[in-house]
N, C-alpha and C positions, 0 to 999 in steps of 0.2 A: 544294541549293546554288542553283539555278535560281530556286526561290520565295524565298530570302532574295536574292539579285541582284534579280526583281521588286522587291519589296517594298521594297528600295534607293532603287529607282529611281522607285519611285512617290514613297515621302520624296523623294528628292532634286528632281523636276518639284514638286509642290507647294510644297520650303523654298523652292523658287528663284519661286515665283509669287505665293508671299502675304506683301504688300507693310509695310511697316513703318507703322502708324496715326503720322499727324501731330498730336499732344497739342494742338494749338491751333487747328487744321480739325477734327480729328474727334471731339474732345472734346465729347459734347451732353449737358447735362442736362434736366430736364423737370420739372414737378412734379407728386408723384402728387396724384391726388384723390379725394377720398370722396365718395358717394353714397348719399343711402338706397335701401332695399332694393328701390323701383322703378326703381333704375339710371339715372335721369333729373337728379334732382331734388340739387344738389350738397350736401354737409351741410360739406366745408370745405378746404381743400389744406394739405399737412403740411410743407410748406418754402418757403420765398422764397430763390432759388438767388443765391448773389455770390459769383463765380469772380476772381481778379486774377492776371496771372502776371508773374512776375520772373525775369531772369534767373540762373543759377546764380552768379554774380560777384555778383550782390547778396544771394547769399542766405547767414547768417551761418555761420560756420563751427559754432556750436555747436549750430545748427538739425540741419546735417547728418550730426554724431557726435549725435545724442541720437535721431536718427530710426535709423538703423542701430541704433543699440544698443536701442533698443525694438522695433522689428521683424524687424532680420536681421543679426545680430553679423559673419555670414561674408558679408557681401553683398561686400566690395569683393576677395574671394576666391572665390565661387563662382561656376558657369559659368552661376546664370541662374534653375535648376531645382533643386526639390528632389526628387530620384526618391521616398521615400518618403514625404513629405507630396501626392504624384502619385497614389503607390497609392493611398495612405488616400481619396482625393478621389475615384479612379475606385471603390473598394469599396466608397463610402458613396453612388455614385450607384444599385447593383443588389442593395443588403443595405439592412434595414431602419436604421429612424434617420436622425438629422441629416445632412445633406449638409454636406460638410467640403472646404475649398479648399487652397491651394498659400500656402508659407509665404516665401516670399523676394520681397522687394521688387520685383524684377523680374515675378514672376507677379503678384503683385497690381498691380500699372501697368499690366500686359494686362489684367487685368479688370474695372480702372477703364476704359478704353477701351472697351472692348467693351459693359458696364453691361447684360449679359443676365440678364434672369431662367433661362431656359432653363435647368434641370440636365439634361444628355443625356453623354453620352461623347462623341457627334461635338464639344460646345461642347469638351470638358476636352482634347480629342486638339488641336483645335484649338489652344486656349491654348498647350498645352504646344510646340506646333510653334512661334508666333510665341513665345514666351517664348526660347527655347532661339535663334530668330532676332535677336529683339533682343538678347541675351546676346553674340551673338557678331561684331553686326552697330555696334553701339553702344559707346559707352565708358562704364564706370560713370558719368563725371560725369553724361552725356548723362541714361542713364535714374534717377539720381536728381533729376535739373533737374525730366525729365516726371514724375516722381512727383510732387515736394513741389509741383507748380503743380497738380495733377489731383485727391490722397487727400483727402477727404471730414472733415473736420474737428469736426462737427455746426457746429449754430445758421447750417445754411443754407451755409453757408461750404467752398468747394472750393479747396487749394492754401493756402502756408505765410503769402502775403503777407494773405488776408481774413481767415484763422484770425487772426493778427499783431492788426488792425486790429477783428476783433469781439470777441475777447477781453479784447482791454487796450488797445486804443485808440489802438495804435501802429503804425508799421511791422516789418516784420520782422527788418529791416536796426538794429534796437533796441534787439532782445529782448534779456534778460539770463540767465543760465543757466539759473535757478530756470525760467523764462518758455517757455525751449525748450524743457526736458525735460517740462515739465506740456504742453506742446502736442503733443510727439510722444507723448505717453501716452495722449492722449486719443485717436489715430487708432484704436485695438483695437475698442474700442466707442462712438463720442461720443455716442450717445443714452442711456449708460448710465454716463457720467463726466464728464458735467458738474455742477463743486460745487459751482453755485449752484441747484441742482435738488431739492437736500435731503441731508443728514448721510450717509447712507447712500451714496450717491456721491460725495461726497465723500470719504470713506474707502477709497471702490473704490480712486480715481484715486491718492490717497496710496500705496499697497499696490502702483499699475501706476509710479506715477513712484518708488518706493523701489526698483522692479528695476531700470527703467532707470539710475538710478544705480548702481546695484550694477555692472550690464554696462560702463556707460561705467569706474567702477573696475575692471573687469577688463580691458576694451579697452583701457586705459592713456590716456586720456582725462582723466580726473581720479584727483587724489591723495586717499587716505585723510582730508588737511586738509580738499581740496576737500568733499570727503563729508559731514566734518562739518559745514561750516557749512548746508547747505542737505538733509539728512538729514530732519528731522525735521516740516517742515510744507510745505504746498504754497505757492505765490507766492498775495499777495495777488490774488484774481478782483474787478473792478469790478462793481458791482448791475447787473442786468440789465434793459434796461426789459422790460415785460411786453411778450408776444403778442398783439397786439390781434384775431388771426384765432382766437385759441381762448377768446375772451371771451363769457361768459354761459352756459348751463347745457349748450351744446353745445361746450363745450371738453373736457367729461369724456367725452363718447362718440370724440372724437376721439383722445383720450389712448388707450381702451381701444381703439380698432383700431389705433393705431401700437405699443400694447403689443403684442397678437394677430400682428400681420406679425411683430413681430420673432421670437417664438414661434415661428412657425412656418416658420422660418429664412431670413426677407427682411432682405439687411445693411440699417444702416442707410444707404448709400451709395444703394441700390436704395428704399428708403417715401421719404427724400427727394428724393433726384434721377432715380428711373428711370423718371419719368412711367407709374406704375401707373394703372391704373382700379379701383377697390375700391367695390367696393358692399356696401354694411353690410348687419347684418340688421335697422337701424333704421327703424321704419316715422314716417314724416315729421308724419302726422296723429296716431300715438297719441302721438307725444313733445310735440308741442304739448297733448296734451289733459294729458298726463302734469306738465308743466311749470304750467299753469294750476291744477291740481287742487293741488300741491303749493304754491304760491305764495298761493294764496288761501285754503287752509284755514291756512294757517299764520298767515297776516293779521290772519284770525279770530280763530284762539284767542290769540296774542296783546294786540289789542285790549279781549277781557275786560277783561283787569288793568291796561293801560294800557302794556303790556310794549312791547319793538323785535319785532318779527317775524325780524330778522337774528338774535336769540338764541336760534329754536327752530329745528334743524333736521330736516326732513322726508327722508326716503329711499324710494325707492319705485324696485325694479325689477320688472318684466313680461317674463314669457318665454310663447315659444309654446309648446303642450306636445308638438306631434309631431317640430320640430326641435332645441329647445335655444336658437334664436336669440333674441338679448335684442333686442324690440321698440319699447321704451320704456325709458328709464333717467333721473331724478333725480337727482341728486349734490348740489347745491347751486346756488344763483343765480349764480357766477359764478366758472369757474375762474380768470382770472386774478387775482381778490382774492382767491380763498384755493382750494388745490387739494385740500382734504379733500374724499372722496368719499363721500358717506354714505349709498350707497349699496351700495360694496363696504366697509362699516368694519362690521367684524363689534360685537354689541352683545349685552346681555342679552335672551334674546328672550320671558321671561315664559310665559307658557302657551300660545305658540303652537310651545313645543316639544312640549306633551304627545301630540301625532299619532305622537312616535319613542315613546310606552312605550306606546301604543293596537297600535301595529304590533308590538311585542316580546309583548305579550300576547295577540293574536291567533295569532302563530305559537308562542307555548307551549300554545295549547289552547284558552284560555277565549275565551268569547263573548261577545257583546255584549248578551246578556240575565242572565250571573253579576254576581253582587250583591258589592257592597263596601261597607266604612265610608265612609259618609256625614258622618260626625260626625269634629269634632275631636279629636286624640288625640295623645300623644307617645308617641312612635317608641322603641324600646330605644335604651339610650344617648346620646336625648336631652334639652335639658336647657330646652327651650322645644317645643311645640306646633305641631300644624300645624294653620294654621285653614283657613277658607274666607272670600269676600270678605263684608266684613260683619260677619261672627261667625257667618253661618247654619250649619243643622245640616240637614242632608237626611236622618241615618239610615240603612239600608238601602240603595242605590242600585246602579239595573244599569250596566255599561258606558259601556254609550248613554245613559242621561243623565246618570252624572260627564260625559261628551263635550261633551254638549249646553250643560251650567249651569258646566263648567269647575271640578267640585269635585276643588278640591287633595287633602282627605285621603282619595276616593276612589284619588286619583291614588297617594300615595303608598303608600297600600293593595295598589294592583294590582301596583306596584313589588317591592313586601315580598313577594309570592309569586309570585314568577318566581325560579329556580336562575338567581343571578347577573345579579340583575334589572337594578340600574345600568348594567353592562357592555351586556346585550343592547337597553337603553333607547339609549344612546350609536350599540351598533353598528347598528341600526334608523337611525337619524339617518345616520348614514354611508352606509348604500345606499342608501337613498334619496337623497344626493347631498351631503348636510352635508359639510365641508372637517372631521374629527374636532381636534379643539385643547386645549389644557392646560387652559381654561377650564371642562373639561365632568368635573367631578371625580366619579368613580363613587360617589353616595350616594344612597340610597334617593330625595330630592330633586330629586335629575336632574330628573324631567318639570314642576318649579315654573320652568325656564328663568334661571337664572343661567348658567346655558353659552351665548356668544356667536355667532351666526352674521349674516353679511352680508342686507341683504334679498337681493341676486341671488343667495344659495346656498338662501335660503326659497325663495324663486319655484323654482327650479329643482327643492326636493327635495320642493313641494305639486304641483308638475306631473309629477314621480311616480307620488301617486296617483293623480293625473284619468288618465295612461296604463296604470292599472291593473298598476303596478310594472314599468314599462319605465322605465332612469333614460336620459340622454341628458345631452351634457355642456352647460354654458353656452357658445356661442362670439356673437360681434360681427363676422364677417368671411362674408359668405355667397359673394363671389368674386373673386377678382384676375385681372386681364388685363395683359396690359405692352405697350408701345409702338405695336406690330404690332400688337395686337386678341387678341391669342391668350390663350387661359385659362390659365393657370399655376400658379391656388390653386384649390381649392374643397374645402373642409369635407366631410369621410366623415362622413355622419348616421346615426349608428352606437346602437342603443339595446340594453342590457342588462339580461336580465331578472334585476334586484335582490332586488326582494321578488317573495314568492310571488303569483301572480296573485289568489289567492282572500283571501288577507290583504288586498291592495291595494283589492282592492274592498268588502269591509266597511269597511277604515277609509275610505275615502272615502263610502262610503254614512252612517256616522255623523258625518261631518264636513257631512254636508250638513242634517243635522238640528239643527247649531251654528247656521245660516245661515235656518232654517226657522222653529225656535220657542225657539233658544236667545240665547246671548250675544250674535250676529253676524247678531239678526235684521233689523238695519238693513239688509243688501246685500240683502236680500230684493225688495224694489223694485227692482234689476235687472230682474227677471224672468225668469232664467234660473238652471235648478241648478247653486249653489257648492257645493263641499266649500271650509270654511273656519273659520280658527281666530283668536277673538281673545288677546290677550296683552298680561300691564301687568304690568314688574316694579317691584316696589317693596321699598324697601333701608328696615328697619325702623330698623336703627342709626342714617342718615340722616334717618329719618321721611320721607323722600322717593319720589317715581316716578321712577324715571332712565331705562324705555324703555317706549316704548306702542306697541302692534304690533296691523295684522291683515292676514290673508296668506289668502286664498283662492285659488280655482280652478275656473274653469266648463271644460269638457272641451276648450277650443281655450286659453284664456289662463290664466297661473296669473302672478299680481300680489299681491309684497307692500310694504306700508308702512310704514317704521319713524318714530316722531318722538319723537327725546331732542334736549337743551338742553344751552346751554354750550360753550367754544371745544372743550373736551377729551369733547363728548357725553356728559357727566355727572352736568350738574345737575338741581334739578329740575324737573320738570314740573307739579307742581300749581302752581307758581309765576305758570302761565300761566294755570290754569284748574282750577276746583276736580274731584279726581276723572278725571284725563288719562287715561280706562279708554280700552282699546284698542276697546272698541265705541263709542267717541265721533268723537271726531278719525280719528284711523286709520282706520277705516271709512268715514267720512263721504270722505275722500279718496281710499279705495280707489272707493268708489262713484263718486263724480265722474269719476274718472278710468275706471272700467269702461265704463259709458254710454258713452262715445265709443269706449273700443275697437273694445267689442262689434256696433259696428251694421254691422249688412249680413254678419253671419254668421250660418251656421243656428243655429238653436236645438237642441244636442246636451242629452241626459241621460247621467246615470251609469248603471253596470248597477250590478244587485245591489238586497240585499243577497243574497251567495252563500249557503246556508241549513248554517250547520256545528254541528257538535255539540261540545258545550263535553268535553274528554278529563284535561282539569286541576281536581285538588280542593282548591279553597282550604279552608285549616285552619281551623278554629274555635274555636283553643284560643291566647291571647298570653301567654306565658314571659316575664317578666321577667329580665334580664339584667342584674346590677350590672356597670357595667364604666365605666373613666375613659377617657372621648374623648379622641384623639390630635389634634396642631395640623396642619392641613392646606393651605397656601396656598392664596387664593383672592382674588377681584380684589377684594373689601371692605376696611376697615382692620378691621376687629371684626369677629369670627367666633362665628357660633354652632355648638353641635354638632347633628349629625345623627343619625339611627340610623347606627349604628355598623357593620353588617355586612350585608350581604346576606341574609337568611336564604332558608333550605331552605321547605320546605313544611310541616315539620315544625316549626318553630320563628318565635320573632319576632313574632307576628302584634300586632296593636290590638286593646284591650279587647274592643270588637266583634268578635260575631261575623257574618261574611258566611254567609250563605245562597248556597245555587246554585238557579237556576234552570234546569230540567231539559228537555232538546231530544233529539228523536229524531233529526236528520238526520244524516247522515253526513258529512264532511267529502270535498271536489268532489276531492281530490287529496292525494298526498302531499307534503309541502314539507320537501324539503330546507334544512339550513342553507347560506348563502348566504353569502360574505365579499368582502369589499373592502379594497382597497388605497389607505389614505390619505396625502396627504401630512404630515400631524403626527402626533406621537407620541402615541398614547393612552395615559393614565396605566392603570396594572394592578391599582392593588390595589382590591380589593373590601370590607376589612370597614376600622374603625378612620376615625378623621378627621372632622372637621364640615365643617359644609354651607355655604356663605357665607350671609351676614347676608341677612333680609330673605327674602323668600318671594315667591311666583307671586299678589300680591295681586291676585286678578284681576275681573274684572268683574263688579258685581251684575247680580242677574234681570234679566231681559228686560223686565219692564216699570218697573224704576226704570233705566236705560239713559241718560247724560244726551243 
C-alpha cells in the first residue's frame, strides 16, 4: 500500500509539472537532409515545410466529422488514451519488430508536438502522461483545433488550411465532402496516398477514403444517399507541378532513401519535417562517374542509327561488396520527366543469369573441368533447338569454358543433369540474393535468362560471389541522426553464409576467366580481377534484342549494367546498333564507369580455384521422349516449347555424349543444402510447359566482339 501511495504521488508531482505544449510556439518543423556517404556533401532535402493555422470557427464542419471518422470514431467519447494500443506500443518498444504507436487523436497531437525520433519507454510513459493531461485538461474542440492546424498531410503541408490550399487550390473553409474525406484519408500515410503519384496509390487512398465513409455512415454523419453519390471515385486531384529539388538523375536515389526511412519505420511526419541528418551510402564521385558513363555511351550507340538517345535506356547499379551499400545508382536522366527507374526495373537478364546453374552445378558435384555438349541440340520435348550465338558448335566442352564463351547448349546440358535442375538453377539465383519471381519459369532454359531481375539485385547477387558466398542485403541509408545529433538509425551489416563457400569461390574463379579471355574480355583493361558475366537476350519471335547486360565484380565493387529501349523497356535494341551484345555497349559502360570507382583502392584478387573432385556422373545415353508440351505463361506473346521435364541422371540427356574429366582432389568441405526465404512466389512444377520465345542469344567470340 505504501509503494502504490509512492508511486501516486510521484504521478501525481510530474501530471501536475509537465506543462501543456502550445501547438503555435512549440510546434517546429525542420527539414531533413541527405548527404552522401561523406556526411558532408548534401545530395538533397525531402520537404519544403508550409504550415497555415486556422481557427477552429473556421474550419468546416465536414473536415472535422471525416477526421474523427478516419482516425478516432470514439475521440469525442474517450478519455484521451488508448490503454491497449499503449501496450502494443510499449511491447513493440522491447520485442522484436516494427514499433507501433497510440491510436486516438489525442495521442497522436502529442506526438506531433513532440516530433521525436527517440523509441524509448521513458518517450511512450511520457506521451501517455501529457496525453491523458491534455484529455483531461482541454476540450475536444481545443485538441482537435491543434490537431487539424499541426497532422502532417504530405507535399510538405502541416494542418488542414495548407493541405486545403496544396491540394485543390482552395481554402479550407471551401472544401466539399468529397474534398474532406480524401484529405482526412490521406493523414494515415500521405507519402503513400497521394493519387497523383501513380495508380497504385491511387487505389490505396480510394480503399482509405471508402472506410472513412463507411464510419461517417455509421457515425451517423452521412446517409446511405449520401454514400452513394460519392462512394465510388475519389474528388477530382488538380496536376501537380513537378519537384524541381528532385530533378535530374539524383531524384531517384532520393526517392530510394525516403523509401528506406519509411521501411524502417520513420513516419512520414518525421523524413519530412523532423529535421533528420541522413547520410546515404552514396558515394558523391562514383554517381557522377556513374551518371557520365551512362549518359554518354548511350549517346553513342544511338548516334550510330541516327536514333534520340532519350529512346535507349541505360541502368547501372554498383554496390560495395563487404556492406551491401549502393554506391552508385542510374535510373534515368531525370526523375521529374519520367520516374521509371531502371535500374530497380527488373528485365530479361540473358546470360548473365547463367552464374545461378554454374553455382547449382557445382554444389551437385560436378566441376569445372566435366565436359558437356557443346553443340546444338533439341532438348526432349522440344520443338525448336538450342543454339549458340552465331550457330557455332564447340562439341565437347568443360565447365569453364561453356563459362568462359557463354555456350548456351552447354548450359542447357548442365541443366538436364542436375535432380531437379531448374528449381536448383532458380533457388541458386535466390541465395545469392535474386528477389525469386513468376518470370523465372522452371525449364531446363532457365540459365538462357528470360527470367527478369533488377540491375541492383545483379550487383547485389555478383557481390556474393566476390564475398565468397556471404550474401548481405541491398540497403541506401548508412545512418540517421535527428535534431539533437543523436544517431537513431543505422543499418545491422549482417551477412549470411548462402552459398557454400567452396562453390562460391570456383564460381567466381571461372567468372573471372569470362573477363580474361572470354566474352567480357573488354573489362580486362581495368586492370584488376573481375568475376563477370556478359548477357544479350534476344526474343526470336520479335527478331529482336530487348536486353543487353554486363554485371561483373572486382572483390571491393560488384556493378551491373542493363540497356533495353523503349517507353515500356521493350523494344529493340539493334535498332540502335547492329549486334547490342552485351560485350559491347554494356561493358563499354560498365568499364567507363569502373575506372573511376576503382581508383585509390587496393588491388584485391579472388582466391581459388578450391581444387574439388567432380562426385556426379553425367549420363551418356539421350532417351527420347515423345510427349506434347503443355502452355505455360511467359512474358512473350509466342511461346516456344522447351524440354519438358527435369530429368534424372538417368534419362533425357542430348544426343551427345559428355565425357568426364577425371580429378583426384577431394572436395575442401561438406556443403550442406542452404535455403532462403523469398519474397515471390516461386512457381513448383518441374516437368511440362515451354520456355518463352527467343533464347540467351549471347555474344560472339572474343575476338569478333563489336
Amino acid at each position: 500500500m505504501t509503494l502504490f501511495l509512492a508511486l501516486l504521488l510521484i504521478f501525481g508531482v510530474f501530471y501536475a509539472a509537465t506543462p501543456i505544449p502550445d501547438p503555435n510556439s512549440e510546434f517546429k518543423t525542420e527539414n531533413t537532409t541527405l548527404f552522401y556517404r561523406d556526411g558532408k556533401e548534401v545530395l538533397g532535402t525531402l520537404s519544403v515545410q508550409n504550415r497555415q493555422s486556422i481557427p477552429y470557427a473556421q474550419m468546416p464542419q465536414n473536415v472535422k466529422d471525416a477526421m474523427v471518422a478516419a482516425e478516432n470514431m470514439t475521440f469525442w467519447r474517450d478519455p484521451g488514451i488508448d490503454i491497449g494500443g499503449m501496450m502494443r506500443a510499449v511491447t513493440s518498444l522491447v520485442g522484436p519488430g516494427e514499433t507501433v504507436g497510440g491510436s486516438t487523436i489525442t495521442q497522436q497531437y502529442v506526438k506531433v508536438l513532440y516530433l521525436s525520433q527517440e523509441k524509448t519507454i521513458t518517450r511512450k510513459a511520457k506521451e501517455l502522461l501529457l496525453a491523458l493531461k491534455v484529455g483531461n485538461d482541454l476540450s475536444k474542440e481545443q485538441i482537435l483545433e491543434g490537431y487539424l492546424n499541426t497532422v502532417y498531410f504530405g507535399r510538405g503541408a502541416y494542418g488542414i488550411q495548407a493541405a486545403a490550399q496544396t491540394y485543390f487550390g482552395i481554402d479550407a473553409a471551401k472544401l466539399n465532402e468529397q474534398q474532406a474525406i480524401a484529405l482526412a484519408s490521406i493523414v494515415n500515410a500521405p507519402n503513400l496516398l497521394d493519387p497523383t503519384v501513380s495508380a497504385k496509390q491511387s487505389q490505396d487512398l480510394l480503399e482509405r477514403y471508402q472506410m472513412t465513409i463507411n464510419h461517417l455512415v455509421e457515425m451517423g454523419k452521412l446517409t446511405e444517399a449520401d454514400k452513394a453519390k460519392i462512394y465510388g471515385a475519389l474528388p477530382p486531384f488538380p496536376k501537380v507541378e513537378k519537384d524541381a529539388r528532385f530533378g535530374g538523375p539524383k531524384g531517384f536515389l532520393m526517392t530510394m532513401a525516403q523509401a528506406e526511412l519509411r521501411d524502417q519505420g520513420f513516419t512520414d511526419a518525421e523524413i519530412s519535417g523532423g529535421g533528420l541528418k541522413v547520410t546515404t551510402t552514396f558515394d558523391s564521385s562514383m554517381q557522377a562517374a556513374a551518371v557520365d558513363a551512362a549518359q554518354s555511351m548511350a549517346k553513342s550507340a544511338a548516334s550510330e542509327r541516327g536514333k534520340k538517345a532519350s529512346d535507349l535506356h541505360p541502368g547501372i547499379a554498383s554496390v560495395e561488396t563487404a556492406t551491401g551499400g549502393i554506391l552508385a545508382l542510374y535510373g534515368g536522366p531525370d526523375f521529374v520527366a519520367s520516374n521509371k527507374n531502371w535500374a530497380t526495373t527488373p528485365r530479361p537478364t540473358g546470360s548473365t543469369f547463367k552464374p545461378y546453374a554454374l553455382i547449382a552445378a557445382l554444389r551437385h558435384g560436378f566441376s569445372l573441368s566435366d565436359t558437356f555438349n557443346g553443340t546444338s541440340f533439341t532438348p526432349r520435348g522440344a520443338n525448336k533447338p538450342i543454339r549458340n550465338a552465331g550457330g557455332e558448335s564447340f562439341g565437347p566442352i568443360t565447365m569453364q569454358d561453356a563459362t568462359t564463351h557463354s555456350v548456351n547448349s552447354a548450359f542447357v546440358d548442365i541443366v538436364s543433369q542436375i535432380p531437379d535442375g531448374p528449381n536448383q538453377v532458380i533457388k541458386a539465383a535466390g541465395d545469392a540474393g535474386v528477389p525469386v519471381n513468376d518470370s523465372m519459369q522452371p525449364v531446363l532454359s532457365i540459365p538462357l535468362g528470360f527470367g527478369e531481375v533488377s540491375p541492383v539485385y545483379q550487383a547485389l547477387a555478383y557481390s556474393t560471389f566476390a564475398n565468397e558466398g556471404v550474401r548481405r542485403e541491398a540497403h541506401v541509408i548508412a545512418e540517421v541522426r535527428d535534431q539533437a545529433g543523436n544517431v537513431v538509425y543505422k543499418p545491422t551489416i549482417q551477412g549470411t553464409q548462402a552459398i557454400e563457400k567452396d562453390v562460391a569461390i570456383n564460381a567466381a574463379y571461372a567468372m573471372t576467366k569470362v573477363t580474361q579471355s572470354g566474352t567480357g574480355q573488354r573489362v580486362a583493361a581495368l586492370g584488376r580481377q573481375v568475376a563477370g558475366k556478359t548477357g544479350t537476350r534476344y526474343d526470336s519471335d520479335k527478331n529482336a534484342t530487348v536486353a543487353s547486360w554486363f554485371v561483373g565484380s572486382t572483390k571491393q565493387i560488384s556493378t551491373a549494367v542493363m540497356f533495353v529501349a523503349g517507353d515500356d523497356g521493350n523494344g529493340n535494341l539493334d535498332s540502335f546498333s547492329s549486334g547490342f551484345y552485351g560485350s559491347g555497349y554494356p561493358a563499354r559502360t560498365w568499364l567507363a564507369y569502373m575506372r573511376q570507382a576503382m581508383k585509390g583502392l587496393p588491388d584485391e584478387s579472388f582466391s581459388g580455384p578450391v581444387r574439388m573432385s567432380s562426385n556426379a556422373q553425367p549420363t551418356r545415353q539421350y532417351v527420347p521422349v515423345t510427349r506434347t508440351p503443355t502452355s505455360t505463361s511467359t512474358r512473350t506473346a509466342r511461346q516456344t516449347a522447351s524440354a519438358s521435364a527435369a530429368p534424372t541422371s538417368a534419362s533425357a540427356q542430348p544426343s551427345a555424349s559428355p565425357t568426364r574429366a577425371t580429378t583426384s582432389a577431394q572436395p575442401t568441405q561438406a556443403r550442406p543444402t542452404q535455403t532462403r526465404t523469398t519474397g515471390a512466389s516461386r512457381p513448383t512444377q518441374t516437368s511440362g510447359g515451354s520456355q518463352p520465345s527467343g533464347g540467351g542469344a549471347d555474344e560472339p567470340g572474343a575476338s569478333s566482339t563489336p
